[in-house]
Structure formats: structure tokens, C-alpha cells
C-alpha positions in Angstrom: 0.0 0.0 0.0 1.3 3.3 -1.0 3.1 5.7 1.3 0.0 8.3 1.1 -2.4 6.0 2.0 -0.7 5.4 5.6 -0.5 9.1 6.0 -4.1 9.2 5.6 -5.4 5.9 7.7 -2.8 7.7 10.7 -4.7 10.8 10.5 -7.7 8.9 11.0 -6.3 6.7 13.6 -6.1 10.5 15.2 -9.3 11.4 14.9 -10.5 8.0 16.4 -7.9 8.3 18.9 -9.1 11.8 20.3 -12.8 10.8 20.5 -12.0 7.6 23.0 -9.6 9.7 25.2 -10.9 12.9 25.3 -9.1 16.1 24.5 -6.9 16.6 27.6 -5.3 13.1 27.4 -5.2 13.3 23.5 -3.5 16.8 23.8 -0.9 15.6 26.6 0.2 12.4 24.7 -0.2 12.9 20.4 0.1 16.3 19.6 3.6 16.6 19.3 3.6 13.6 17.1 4.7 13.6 13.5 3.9 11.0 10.7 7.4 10.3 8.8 7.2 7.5 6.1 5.6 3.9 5.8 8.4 1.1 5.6 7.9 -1.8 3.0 10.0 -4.9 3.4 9.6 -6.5 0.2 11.7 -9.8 1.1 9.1 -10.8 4.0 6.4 -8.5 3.4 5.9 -6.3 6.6 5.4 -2.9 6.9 5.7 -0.5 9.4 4.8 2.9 9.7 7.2 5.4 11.1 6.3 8.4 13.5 8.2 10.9 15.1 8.4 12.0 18.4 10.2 15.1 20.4 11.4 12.9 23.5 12.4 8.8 24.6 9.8 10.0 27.5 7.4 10.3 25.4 8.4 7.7 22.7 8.3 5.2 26.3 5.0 6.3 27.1 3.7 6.1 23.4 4.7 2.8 23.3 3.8 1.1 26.9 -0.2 2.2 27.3 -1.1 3.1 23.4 0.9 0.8 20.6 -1.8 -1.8 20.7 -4.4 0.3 20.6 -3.2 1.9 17.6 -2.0 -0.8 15.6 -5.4 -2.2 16.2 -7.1 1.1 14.8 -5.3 0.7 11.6 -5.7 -2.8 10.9 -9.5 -2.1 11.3 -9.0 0.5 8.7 -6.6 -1.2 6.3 -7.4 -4.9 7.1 -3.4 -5.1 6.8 -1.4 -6.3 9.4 1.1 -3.2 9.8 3.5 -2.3 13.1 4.7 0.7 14.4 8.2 2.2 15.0 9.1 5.3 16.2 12.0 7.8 15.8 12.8 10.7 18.2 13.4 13.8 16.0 13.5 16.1 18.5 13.3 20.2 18.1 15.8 20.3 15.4 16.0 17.4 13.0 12.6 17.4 11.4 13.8 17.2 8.2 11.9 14.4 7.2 8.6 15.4 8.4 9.0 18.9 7.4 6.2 18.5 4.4 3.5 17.0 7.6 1.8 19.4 9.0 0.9 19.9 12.7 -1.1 17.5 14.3 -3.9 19.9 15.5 -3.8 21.8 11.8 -4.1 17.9 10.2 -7.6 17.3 12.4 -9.0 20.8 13.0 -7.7 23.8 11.4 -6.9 24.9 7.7 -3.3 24.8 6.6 -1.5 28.2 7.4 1.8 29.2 7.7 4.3 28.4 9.8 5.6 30.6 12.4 9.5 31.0 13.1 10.9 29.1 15.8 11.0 30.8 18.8 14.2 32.0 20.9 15.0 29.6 23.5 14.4 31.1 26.6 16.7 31.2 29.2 16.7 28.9 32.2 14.1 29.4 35.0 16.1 31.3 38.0 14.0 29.2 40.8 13.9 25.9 39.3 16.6 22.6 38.7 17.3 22.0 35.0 17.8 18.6 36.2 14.1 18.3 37.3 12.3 17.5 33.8 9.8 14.6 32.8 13.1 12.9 30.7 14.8 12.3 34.1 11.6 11.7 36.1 10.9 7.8 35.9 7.5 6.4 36.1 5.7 3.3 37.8 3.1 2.1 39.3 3.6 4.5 42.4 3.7 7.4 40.5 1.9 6.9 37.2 -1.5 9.1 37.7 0.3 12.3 39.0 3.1 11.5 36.2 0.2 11.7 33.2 -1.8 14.3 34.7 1.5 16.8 35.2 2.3 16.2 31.6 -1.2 17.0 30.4 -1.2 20.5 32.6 2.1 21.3 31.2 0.9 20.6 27.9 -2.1 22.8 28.7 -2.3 24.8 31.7 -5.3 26.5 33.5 -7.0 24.4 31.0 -8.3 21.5 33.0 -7.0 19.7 36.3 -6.3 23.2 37.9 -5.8 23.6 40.8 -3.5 20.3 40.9 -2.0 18.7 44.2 0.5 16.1 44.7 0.8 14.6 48.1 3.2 12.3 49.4 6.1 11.5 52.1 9.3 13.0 51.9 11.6 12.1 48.8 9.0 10.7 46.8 9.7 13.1 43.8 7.2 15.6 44.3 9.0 18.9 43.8 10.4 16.9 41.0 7.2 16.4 39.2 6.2 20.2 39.7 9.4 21.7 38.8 8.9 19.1 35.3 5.3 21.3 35.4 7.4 24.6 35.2 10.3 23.6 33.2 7.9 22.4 30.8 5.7 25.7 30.5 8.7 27.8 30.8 10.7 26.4 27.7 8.1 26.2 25.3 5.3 28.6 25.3 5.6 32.9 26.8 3.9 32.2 29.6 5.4 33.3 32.8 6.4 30.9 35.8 6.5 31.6 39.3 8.3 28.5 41.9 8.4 28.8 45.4 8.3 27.2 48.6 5.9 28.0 51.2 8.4 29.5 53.3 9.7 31.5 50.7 5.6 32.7 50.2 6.2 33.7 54.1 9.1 35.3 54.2 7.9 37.5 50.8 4.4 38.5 52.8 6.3 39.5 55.7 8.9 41.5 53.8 6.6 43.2 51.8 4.4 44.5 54.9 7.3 45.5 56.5 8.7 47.5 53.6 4.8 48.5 52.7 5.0 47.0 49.6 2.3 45.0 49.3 1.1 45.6 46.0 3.9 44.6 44.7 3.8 41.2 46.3 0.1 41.0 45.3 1.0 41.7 41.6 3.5 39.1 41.6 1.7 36.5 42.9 -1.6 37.2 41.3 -0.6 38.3 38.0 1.4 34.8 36.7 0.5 32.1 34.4 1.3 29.6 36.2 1.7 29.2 39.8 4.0 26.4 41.9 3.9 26.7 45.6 6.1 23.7 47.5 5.0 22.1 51.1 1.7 23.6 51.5 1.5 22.2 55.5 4.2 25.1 56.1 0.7 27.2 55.6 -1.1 25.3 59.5 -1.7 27.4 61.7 -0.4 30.6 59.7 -3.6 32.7 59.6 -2.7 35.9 58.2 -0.4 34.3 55.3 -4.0 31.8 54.6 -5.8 34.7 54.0 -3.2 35.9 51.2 -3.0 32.4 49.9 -6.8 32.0 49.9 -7.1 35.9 47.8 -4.4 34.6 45.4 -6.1 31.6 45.3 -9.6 32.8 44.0 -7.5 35.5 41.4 -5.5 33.0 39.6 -8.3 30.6 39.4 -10.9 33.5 38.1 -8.6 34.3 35.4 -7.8 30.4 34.6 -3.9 30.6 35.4 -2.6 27.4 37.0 -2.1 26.7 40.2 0.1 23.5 41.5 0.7 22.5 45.1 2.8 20.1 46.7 2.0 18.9 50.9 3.2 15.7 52.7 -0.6 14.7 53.2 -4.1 15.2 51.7 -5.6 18.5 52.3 -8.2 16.9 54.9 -5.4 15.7 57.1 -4.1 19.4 57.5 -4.6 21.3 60.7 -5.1 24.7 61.6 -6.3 25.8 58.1 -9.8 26.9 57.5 -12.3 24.4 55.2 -12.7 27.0 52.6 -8.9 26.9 51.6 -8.3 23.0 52.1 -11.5 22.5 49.9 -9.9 24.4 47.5 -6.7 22.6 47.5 -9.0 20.0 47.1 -11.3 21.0 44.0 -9.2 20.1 40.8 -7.1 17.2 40.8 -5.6 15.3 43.4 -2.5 13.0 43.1 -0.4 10.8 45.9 3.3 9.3 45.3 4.0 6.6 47.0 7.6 4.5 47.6 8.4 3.3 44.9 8.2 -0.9 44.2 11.9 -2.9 43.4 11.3 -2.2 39.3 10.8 0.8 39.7 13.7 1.2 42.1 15.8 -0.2 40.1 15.3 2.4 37.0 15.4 5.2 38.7 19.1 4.2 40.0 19.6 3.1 36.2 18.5 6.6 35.3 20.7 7.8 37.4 24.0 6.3 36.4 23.1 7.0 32.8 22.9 10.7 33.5 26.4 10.4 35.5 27.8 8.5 32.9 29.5 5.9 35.3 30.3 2.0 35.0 28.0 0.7 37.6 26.9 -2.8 37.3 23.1 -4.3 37.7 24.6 -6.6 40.9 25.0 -3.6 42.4 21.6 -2.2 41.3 20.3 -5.0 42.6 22.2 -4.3 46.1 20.7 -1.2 46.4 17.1 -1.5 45.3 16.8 -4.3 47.7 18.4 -2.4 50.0 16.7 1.1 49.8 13.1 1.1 49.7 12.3 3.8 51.3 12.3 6.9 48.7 14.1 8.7 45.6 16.2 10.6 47.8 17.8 7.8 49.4 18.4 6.4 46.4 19.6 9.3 45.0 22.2 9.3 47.7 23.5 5.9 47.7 24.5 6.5 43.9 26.5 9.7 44.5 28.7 8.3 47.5 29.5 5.5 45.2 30.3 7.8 42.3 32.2 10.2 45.2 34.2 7.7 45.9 35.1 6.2 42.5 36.2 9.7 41.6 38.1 10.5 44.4 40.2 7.0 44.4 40.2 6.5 41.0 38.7 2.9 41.4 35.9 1.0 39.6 32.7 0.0 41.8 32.6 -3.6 43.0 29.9 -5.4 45.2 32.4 -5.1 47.6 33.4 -1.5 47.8 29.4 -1.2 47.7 28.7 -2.8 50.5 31.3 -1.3 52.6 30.6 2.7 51.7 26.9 2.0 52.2 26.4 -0.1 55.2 26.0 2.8 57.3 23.3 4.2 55.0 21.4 0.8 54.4 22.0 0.2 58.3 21.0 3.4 59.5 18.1 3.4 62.2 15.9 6.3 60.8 16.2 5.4 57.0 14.0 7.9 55.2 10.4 7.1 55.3 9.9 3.7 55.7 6.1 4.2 54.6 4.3 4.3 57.8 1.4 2.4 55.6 3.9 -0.1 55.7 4.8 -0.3 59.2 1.2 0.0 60.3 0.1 -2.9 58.3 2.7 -5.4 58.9 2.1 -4.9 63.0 -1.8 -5.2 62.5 -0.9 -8.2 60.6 1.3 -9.9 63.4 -1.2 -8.9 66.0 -4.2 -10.2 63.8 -6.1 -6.9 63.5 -6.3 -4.5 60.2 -4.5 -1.1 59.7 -8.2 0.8 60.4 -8.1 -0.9 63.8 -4.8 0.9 64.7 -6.0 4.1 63.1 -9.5 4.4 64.0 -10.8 4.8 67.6 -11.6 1.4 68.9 -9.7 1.4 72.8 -9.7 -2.5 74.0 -6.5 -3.1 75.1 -5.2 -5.7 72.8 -5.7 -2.9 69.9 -4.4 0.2 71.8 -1.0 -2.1 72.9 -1.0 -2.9 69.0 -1.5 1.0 67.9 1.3 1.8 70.8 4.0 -0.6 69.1 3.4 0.8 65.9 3.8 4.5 66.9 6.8 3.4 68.8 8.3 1.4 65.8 7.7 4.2 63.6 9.2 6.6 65.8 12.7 4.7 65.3 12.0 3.6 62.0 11.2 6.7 60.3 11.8 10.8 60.4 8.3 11.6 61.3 8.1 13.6 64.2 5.6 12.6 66.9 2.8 15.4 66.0 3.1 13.5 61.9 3.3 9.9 63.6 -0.4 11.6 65.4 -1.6 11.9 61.9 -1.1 8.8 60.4 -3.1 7.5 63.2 -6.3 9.3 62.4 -5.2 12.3 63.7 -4.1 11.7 67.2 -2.4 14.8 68.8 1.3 14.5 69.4 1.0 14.2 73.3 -1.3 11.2 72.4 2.0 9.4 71.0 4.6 10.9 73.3 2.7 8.6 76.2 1.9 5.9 73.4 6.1 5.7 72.6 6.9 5.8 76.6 4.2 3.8 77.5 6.2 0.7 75.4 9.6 1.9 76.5 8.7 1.5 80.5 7.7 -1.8 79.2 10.5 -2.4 77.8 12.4 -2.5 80.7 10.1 -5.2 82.4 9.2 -7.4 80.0 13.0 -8.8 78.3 10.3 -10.6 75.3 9.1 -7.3 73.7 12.1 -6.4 73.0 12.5 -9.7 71.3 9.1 -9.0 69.4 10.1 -5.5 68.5 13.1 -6.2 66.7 11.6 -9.0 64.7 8.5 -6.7 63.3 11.1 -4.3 62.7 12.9 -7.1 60.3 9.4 -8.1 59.1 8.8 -4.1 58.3 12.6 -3.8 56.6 11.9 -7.2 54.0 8.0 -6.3 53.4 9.0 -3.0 52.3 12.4 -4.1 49.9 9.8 -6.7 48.0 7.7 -3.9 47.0 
């Protein structure tokens, strides 16, 4: 079959394509795709039909949730068998597909002409380079936030707005904001604004002091897109909620975007009123969770590829069984090991690995062993269910259950006792102060808990590496 005719059936795969997803999945996935050239293998017959796409992120994607789904569409419309290959051709070399039009001009608009490319712009001042959806690995623990960032980026204020991503510390949220900004920032005028909640603070302050508020109000309220980090900062700050809140309502009136990041779902927050943690609430909501041992295991293989350094999948494999708590950790492992071959001048072994990162794998507090995790494996031993040791049920075998759990997760984890209160519905932080010293009084009179302790700790340690 000719060439031409592939063209066409692809637009029409397109068309078909945009009515089962919908518009703001279509738009965030295929409309920076480009039809190149059908391939004909006269010898055994096949044919494949060759698109182009901008990034391997998106060339990955593309072909992990949609390549059946398309071939499919175009054997319904050709009968033929045909398969699908795909070339990144990236900002420059669009040689080849310089005759195609865009996809949106191909399905809804008239041919016009095209504009000039645009200056790159300069790098954001407040955000990482390094922190782009190339470099930002998706599984299973992260793939709803993952697609819905990269549709707001690809659209924003659009749809999905405001947007919040939740999750435990070093699970990649700023990552997945900044990819947000970066995004926006390099390819369209629109302007950016990253910062931290405590940033947000110190600004307000600053500007009353210097009685410059409009000023602060105009930046703020007059951006196209808006990224504020660690929203909890924001509990019990009153004056700075009512700023947020004001900002809040201006960007959303004039359909700019607004992105947050917390360490918990807006109901869990304290001190802040309903009407702003229902508007955290109102557009999309996404949690990260630790990621499982494939997943693991790519990001560290992401890593290394970036650093361009000889490290070997045994040693992969030490780590990701190893680490399980977050990104960060991770993260860390790999640069002592690359510190180290650097400084000595020495390859990495198993060996060398295991030495320079006993203390990290052996540490007591190691990142955020998910407290999901912890909770469930003790309601497991002590035959109950993770809503026993959260909710508010008192007998005594449950509340001596709930009191080993906030005690393991004290030592276990960074959480500090008023965090360790809310992943247990809630509970105030003098609640688990008396919980934690209430098992270490015990401790001293009963030489078998100790005994116990240790062994769901091990429990905890394997459950979480297998995930």
C-alpha cells in the first residue's frame, strides 16, 4: 500500500484516537507527534509505519499504554497487518517530516503558515534544570500524577487546575512540579512563578514590612502559572492563609494554574480553614507513594546513565533491595558511590558497595519507611487490620497494637511525633509521646518485647524491599 495512504489511515487513527480519550489526554500524549514515512519490506512482506516524536519520554509512554491500541485502529482501517516504529526527532531534525503538517492543523484547522521558531528562553532562575519529565521515571507509584503533570504542562489553567501532589518526603514531588514549570517555561511565553511556602512567608512578611504589598500582590496574582512547595508550612499561619486564599480565587478566576505540593491530603491538614483545604481540594488530586523494586531499580539506572558511570546491575540490585524507602535515598546511595570512585580512581565492586553503604542501608531512621507499611505489617502480626490501629476502637489488645506501631515508627522513620499523630487518624502529638513511653517503660520489664520489636522491625525492613 502506498506511502500516502498510511498518511491518511494515521490521520484517521487520530481522529478516532481523540474521541476515546478525550481532549486533555489526546492533547498531553499525540500532539507533538509527527507522521514520517511507511516502511515496506519487500523480502518478507511487513510494513511498518514510522512516527516521530520530540522525547524517549514520550516515545516510552507512546509505546507502553497506546501501541496496541493503535495498531489495532489501523488494521480495522486497512485490514493489513502493519507495526509501528518510532523515531525521536527532537526540536531540530525534522527534516523528514518537514512536508506534515501539525497534528492539530491535520484534524481541526486549515493549513497556514508556519511561524519561526521561537528564541529559547533562558533557564528558569527558581527551578533545577535537572528536574524535567526525561529524568523523572515512572511506575506504578507514581503513574496518575506522572500523566496528569504532563497533560497541565501541555495545557495549563485548562483542565486539572488547581492540581495537588501529596506524598512522604523524597518521593519526587517537587520533581514532578518543577517538570510542570520547566515544561511551561521552555516552550510557550507564559510566565512561571516556583516557590516554597516558606519562601511565600518570608515574601508577605517583607513586603508588609517594607509597605510594599502591592507589589507582592501583583507578583503573585498576575502569573500564568503558579507552583507553591510544602503547603502544611501554611497550618496554623492565619494571616499568610488569607493571602494564599485571595491569590487563590485571582489566579483561578482568570484560569492561570495553580500547583501544590504537601506531605498529606488536604483533609489531614490542621489549623487551616475548610474553605482553603477544599480548594486545594477542588481540581485534581495526586499521591506518590515508595516506589516498588522495578521501579527502584530504573530510577538508580536513570541515574547512572545521567552520570555517565560504570556501575553494574549486581549492584543495582544491592541497592534496590536495599533502599526502599524513597528517591532521595536512592539518589544518595548513587552519588557516595560515584564520590568515591572519583576521588580513588577505582571501579565500583559489590564489595566496595557494600562497605561505603552499610552505614546508609543500616541506619536506624532510614528515610520514610512508609508508615502504611509499618502500620500494616504490626496489624498483621497482632491479627487486626490497619483501620483498627487508626480508627478509635480502645480495648486493650488494639491500643497495645497502635502503641508498638507508633513506637516502631518513631525509630523507624523521620516523622516527628505530632506527623506519627496523623497517620493515626489524627491523634495529637502528646497522644504518642505517652503511646512511645508507654512501650519503653515496658520495655524494661518485660525482656520478650524487645524480642518481638526487633523481629517486626525485620518483618517491616523485608516487606518493604519486596515492594
Amino acid at each position: 500500500m502506498a506511502d500516502l495512504d498510511y498518511e491518511g489511515f494515521w490521520k484517521e487513527t487520530l481522529i478516532q484516537l481523540r474521541n476515546d480519550l478525550g481532549e486533555e489526554v489526546f492533547s498531553g500524549w499525540f500532539s507533538d507527534l509527527k507522521y514520517l514515512r511507511t516502511r515496506f519490506v519487500e523480502q518478507t512482506g511487513e510494513t511498518s509505519i514510522v512516527i516521530g516524536v520530540p522525547t524517549a519520554f514520550l516515545r516510552d509512554n507512546i509505546k507502553s499504554r497506546y501501541r496496541s491500541a493503535i495498531i489495532s485502529s489501523l488494521k480495522k482501517l486497512t485490514g493489513k497487518e502493519a507495526d509501528l516504529e518510532f523515531e525521536i526527532i527532537g526540536k531540530t531534525a525534522k527534516k523528514e517530516a518537514e512536508a506534515t503538517q501539525p497534528l492539530e492543523e491535520i484534524i481541526t484547522k486549515p493549513p497556514v503558515e508556519k511561524e519561526k521558531p521561537k528564541k529559547k528562553r533562558e533557564k528558569h532562575p527558581e527551578m533545577l534544570d535537572d528536574f524535567i519529565f526525561d529524568r523523572y521515571v515512572i511506575g506504578e507509584n507514581n503513574n496518575f500524577a506522572a500523566n496528569a503533570a504532563i497533560a497541565i504542562s501541555k495545557n495549563p489553567g485548562k483542565a486539572y487546575n488547581p492540581f495537588l501532589i501529596y506524598g512522604g518526603a523524597g518521593l519526587g514531588k517537587t520533581h514532578l512540579m518543577q517538570a510542570i514549570g520547566n515544561y511551561v517555561h521552555e516552550n510557550s511565553d507564559n510566565k512561571v512563578i516556583y516557590t516554597t511556602s516558606e519562601d511565600f512567608l518570608n515574601e508577605y512578611v517583607q513586603a508588609i514590612q517594607e509597605n510594599k504589598m502591592n507589589l507582592f500582590k501583583n507578583k503573585f496574582r498576575y502569573t500564568d502559572v503558579l507552583l507553591i512547595d510544602d503547603i502544611q508550612f501554611f497550618q496554623g499561619k492565619e494571616r499568610i492563609q488569607e493571602e494564599l486564599f485571595h491569590t487563590f480565587n485571582a489566579l483561578t478566576t482568570a484560569k492561570k494554574q495553580l500547583v501544590f505540593t504537601c506531605d498529606r491530603p488536604p483533609a489531614e491538614l490542621k489549623k487551616i480553614p475548610e474553605r482553603l483545604t477544599s480548594r486545594f481540594g477542588m481540581g485534581l488530586m495526586a499521591d506518590l507513594q515508595p516506589p516498588r523494586y522495578e521501579e527502584r531499580c530504573a530510577i538508580l539506572k536513570s541515574i547512572i546513565e545521567s552520570k555517565k558511570i560504570a556501575i553494574s546491575d549486581e549492584i543495582v540490585d544491592f541497592i534496590a533491595k536495599n533502599i526502599s524507602s524513597n528517591i532521595r535515598d536512592l539518589t544518595k546511595a548513587i552519588k557516595i558511590l560515584i564520590g568515591y570512585a572519583e576521588l580513588m580512581k577505582k571501579p565500583i565492586t559489590l564489595e566496595i558497595a557494600q562497605q561505603r553503604l552499610k552505614d546508609t542501608i543500616n541506619a536506624p531512621r532510614q528515610a520514610n519507611l512508609s508508615m502504611d507499611n509499618i502500620i500494616r505489617v504490626v496489624a498483621e502480626f497482632f491479627v487486626l487490620t490497619p483501620n483498627d490501629l487508626k480508627g478509635k476502637k480502645r480495648p486493650q489488645n488494639i491500643v497495645f497494637a497502635r502503641q508498638i506501631a507508633m513506637y516502631i515508627g518513631r525509630e523507624l522513620t523521620n516523622y516527628s511525633t505530632t506527623e506519627l499523630g496523623q497517620e493515626f487518624g489524627g491523634r495529637d502529638h502528646t497522644t504518642v509521646m505517652h503511646s512511645i513511653d508507654k512501650i519503653k517503660a515496658k520495655l524494661l520489664t518485660d525482656p520478650s518485647l524487645e524480642s518481638t520489636i526487633e523481629s517486626l522491625k525485620r518483618s517491616i525492613k523485608e516487606f518493604s524491599a519486596k515492594l
